[in-house]
C-alpha positions as CSV (number, residue, x, y, z in Angstrom):
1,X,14.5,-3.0,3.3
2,X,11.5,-0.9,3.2
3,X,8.1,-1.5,4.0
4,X,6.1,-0.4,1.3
5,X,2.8,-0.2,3.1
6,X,2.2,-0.6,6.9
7,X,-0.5,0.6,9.4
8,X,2.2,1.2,12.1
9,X,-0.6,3.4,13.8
10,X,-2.4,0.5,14.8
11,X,0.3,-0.9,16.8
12,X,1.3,-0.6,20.5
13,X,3.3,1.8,21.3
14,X,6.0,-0.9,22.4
15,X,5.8,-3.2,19.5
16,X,6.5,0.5,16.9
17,X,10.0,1.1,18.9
18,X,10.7,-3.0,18.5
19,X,9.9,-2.4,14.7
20,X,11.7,1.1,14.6
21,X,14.6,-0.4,16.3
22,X,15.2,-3.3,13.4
23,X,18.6,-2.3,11.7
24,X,17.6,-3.8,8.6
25,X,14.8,-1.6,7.9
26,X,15.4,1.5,6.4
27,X,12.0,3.0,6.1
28,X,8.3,2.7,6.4
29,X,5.4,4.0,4.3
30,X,3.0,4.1,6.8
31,X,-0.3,4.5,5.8
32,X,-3.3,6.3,6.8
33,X,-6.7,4.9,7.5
34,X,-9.4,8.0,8.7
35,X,-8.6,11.3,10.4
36,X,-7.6,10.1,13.7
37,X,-4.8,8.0,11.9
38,X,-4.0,10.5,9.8
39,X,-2.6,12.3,13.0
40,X,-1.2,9.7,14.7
41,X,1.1,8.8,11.7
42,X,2.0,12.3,11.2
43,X,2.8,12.5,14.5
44,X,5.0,9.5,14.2
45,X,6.6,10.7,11.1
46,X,7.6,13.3,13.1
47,X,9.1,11.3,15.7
48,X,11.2,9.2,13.8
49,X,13.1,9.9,10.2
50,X,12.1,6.4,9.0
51,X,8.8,6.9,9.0
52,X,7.4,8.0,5.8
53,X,3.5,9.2,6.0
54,X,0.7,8.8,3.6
55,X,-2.8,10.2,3.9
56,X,-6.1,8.7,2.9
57,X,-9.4,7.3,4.1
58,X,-9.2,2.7,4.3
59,X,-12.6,1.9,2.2
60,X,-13.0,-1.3,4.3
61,X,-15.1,0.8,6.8
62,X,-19.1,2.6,7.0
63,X,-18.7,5.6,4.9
64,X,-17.2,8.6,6.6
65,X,-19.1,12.2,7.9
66,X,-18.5,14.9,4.9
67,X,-16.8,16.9,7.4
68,X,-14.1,14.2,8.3
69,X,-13.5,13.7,4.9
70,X,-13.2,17.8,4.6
71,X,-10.7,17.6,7.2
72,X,-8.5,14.9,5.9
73,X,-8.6,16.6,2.5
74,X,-7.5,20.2,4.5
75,X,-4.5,17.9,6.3
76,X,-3.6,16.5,3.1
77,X,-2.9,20.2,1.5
78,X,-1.3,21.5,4.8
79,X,1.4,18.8,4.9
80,X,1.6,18.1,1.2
81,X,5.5,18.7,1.1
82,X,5.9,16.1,4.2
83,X,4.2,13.1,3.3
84,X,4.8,10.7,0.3
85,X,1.5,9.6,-0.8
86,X,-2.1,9.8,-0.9
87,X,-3.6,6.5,0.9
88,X,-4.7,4.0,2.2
89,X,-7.6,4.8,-0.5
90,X,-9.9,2.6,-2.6
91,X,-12.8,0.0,-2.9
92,X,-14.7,-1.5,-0.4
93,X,-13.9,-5.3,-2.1
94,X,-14.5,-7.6,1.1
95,X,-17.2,-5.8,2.9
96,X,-19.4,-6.2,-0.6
97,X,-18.5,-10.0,-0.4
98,X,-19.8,-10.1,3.3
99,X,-23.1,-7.5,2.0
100,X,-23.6,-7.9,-1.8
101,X,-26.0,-4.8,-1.5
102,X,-23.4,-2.3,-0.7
103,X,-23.9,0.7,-2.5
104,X,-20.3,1.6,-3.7
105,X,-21.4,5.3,-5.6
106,X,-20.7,6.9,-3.0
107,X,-17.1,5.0,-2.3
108,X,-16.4,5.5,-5.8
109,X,-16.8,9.3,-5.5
110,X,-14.7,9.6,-2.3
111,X,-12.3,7.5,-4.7
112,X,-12.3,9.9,-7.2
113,X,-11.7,12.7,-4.6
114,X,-8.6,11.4,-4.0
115,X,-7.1,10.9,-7.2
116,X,-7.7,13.9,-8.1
117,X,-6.2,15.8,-5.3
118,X,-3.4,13.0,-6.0
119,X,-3.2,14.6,-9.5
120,X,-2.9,18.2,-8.2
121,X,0.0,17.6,-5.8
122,X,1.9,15.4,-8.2
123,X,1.7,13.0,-5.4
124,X,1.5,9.5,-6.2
125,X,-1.7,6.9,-4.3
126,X,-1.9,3.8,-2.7
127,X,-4.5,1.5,-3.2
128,X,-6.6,-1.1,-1.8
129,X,-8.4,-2.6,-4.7
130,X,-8.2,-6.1,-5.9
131,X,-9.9,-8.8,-8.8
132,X,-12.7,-6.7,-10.5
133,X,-12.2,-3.8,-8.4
134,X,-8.4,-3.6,-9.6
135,X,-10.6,-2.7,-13.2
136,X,-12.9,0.1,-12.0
137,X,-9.7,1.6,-10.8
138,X,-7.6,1.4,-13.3
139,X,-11.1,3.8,-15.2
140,X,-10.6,6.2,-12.8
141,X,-7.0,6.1,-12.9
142,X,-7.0,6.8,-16.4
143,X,-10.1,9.2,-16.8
144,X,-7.7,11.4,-15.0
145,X,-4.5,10.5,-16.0
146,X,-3.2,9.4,-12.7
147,X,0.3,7.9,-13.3
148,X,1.6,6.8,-10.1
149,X,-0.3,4.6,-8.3
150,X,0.3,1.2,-5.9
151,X,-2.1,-1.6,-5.7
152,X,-0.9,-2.9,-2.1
153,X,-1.8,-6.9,-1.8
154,X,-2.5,-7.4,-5.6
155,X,-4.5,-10.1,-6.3
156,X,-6.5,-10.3,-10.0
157,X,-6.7,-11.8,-13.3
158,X,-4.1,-11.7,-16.1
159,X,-6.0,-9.4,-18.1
160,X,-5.7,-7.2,-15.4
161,X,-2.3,-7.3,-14.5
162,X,-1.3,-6.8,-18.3
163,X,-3.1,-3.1,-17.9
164,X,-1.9,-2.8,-15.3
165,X,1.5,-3.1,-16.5
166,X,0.8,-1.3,-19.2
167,X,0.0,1.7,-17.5
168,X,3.4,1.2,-15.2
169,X,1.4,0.7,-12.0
170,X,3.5,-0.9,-9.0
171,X,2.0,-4.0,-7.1
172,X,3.6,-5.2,-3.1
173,X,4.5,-8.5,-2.3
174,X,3.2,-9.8,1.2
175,X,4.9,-12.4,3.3
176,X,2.0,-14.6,2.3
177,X,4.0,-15.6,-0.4
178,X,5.9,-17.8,1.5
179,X,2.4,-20.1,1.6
180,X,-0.3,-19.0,-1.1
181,X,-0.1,-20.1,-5.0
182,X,-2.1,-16.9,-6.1
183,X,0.4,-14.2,-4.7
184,X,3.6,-16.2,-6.1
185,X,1.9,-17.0,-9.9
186,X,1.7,-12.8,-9.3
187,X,5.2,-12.9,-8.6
188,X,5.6,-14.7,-11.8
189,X,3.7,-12.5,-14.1
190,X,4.5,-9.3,-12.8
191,X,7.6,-7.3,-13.5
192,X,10.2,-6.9,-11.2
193,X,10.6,-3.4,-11.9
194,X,7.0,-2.8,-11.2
195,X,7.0,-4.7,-8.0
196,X,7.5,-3.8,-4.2
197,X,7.3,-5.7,-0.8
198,X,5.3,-4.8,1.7
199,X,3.8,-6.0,5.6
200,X,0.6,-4.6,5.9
201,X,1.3,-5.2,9.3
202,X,-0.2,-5.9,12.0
203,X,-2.2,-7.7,10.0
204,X,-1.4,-11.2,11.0
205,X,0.3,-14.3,8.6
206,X,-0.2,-17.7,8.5
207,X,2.4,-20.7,7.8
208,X,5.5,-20.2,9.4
209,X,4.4,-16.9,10.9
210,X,1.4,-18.1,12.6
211,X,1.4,-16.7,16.2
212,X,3.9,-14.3,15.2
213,X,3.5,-10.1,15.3
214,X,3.4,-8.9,11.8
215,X,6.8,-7.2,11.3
216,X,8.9,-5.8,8.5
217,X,11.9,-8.2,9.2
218,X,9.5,-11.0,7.7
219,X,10.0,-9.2,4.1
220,X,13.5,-11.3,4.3
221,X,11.6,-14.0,3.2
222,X,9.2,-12.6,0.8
223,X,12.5,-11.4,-0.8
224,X,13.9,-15.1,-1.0
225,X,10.8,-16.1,-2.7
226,X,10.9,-13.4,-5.6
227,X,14.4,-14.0,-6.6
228,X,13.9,-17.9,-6.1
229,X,10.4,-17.6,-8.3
230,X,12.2,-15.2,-10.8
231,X,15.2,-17.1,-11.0
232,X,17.1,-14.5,-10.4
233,X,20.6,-13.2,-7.5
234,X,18.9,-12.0,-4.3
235,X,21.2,-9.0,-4.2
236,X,19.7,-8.2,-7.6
237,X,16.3,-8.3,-6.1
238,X,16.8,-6.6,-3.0
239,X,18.4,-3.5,-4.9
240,X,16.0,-3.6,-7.7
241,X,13.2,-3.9,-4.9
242,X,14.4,-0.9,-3.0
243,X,15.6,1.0,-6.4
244,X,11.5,0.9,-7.2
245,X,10.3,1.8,-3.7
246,X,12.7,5.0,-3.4
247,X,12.1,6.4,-7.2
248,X,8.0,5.5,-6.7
249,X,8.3,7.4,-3.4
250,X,11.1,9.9,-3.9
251,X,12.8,9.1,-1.0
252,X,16.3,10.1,-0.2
């Protein structure tokens, strides 16, 4: 399996060799979240051959200092052949539920940033944008004809999800799909040749992994749900899964 989106910078240093040491996982795209994690998950891409490193700025936080956001962009160009993607990168979606009066030009323009630095390395992004921000995207997306992109933890409307299909964007399946009714009628709608799995660890499940470290050996089940909801052979799904997560990624 592969992880499709993970923060393994954010865990302890002993629970990233338990998760390194899983033989069933044969890679992570671990993504970034400012500067600081930007280093830290180059510096454990360099450690380790499973980890896969994406770059990017998580819009989930108080808008950044011009000059960090310089300096991610500089780190982005300087290892451009050694990471996969551009991201964690998008809208700030929950922090405009908590504070309606969020101004979001300004996260729209640091968006826009990094599509288009996307766009020049022919690099593809990963995004954090869900319901009606999944739509402003998508206008960004296409003002600038940006291709490949992931919507980590998709969540949105049909409408949506037919542009988004349309436009051959990839969505990640979460182990909440093991509990929630939203992320498995997802499941349903989407395409399996469009569709990923993913941790977005540590961030913690509920259900049957309440209590339980976020790792990547839970996508076992998230698998068994797909190929149960799509009626289809798990081997067919795992390879298809994997097949999707290599070519989006280009990993050997």
């Amino acid at each position: 399996m592969i992880d499709s989106h993970i923060h393994l910078d954010w865990y302890k240093e002993e629970e990233q060799k338990q998760i390194l040491m899983s033989n069933s996982i044969q890679g992570l795209i671990a993504v970034s979240s400012d500067l600081e994690s930007c280093r830290r998950v180059a510096e454990l891409a360099d450690q380790n051959r499973l980890v896969f490193p994406a770059f990017g700025w998580h819009p989930e936080q108080p808008l950044p200092h011009k000059k960090e956001l310089q300096m991610i962009f500089q780190l982005i160009r300087e290892r451009a052949d050694q990471i996969v993607a551009i991201g964690e990168v998008g809208l700030p979606y929950y922090s405009k539920k908590e504070n309606p009066a969020l101004p979001i030009d300004s996260y729209l323009s640091i968006l826009e940033r990094f599509i288009i630095i996307a766009k020049e390395l022919h690099l593809p992004i990963v995004l954090h944008a869900v319901y009606e921000d999944a739509d402003i995207v998508c206008d960004l997306l296409e003002k600038h004809h940006m291709e490949s992109a992931h919507f980590h933890w998709f969540k949105g409307s049909a409408a949506t999800m037919n542009r988004m299909i349309d436009n051959g964007y990839y969505i990640s399946i979460t182990p909440d799909c093991l509990y929630e009714e939203e992320i498995q009628q997802i499941i349903q709608y989407y395409p399996l040749q469009l569709m990923m799995i993913e941790t977005d660890g540590p961030w913690p499940f509920e259900g049957p992994f309440a209590g339980h470290m976020t790792h990547p050996e839970m996508m076992k089940n998230s698998l068994d749900i797909i190929a149960a909801i799509k009626q289809l052979p798990l081997d067919e799904v795992e390879e298809t899964i994997e097949r999707n997560t290599r070519t989006f990624y280009c990993l050997k």
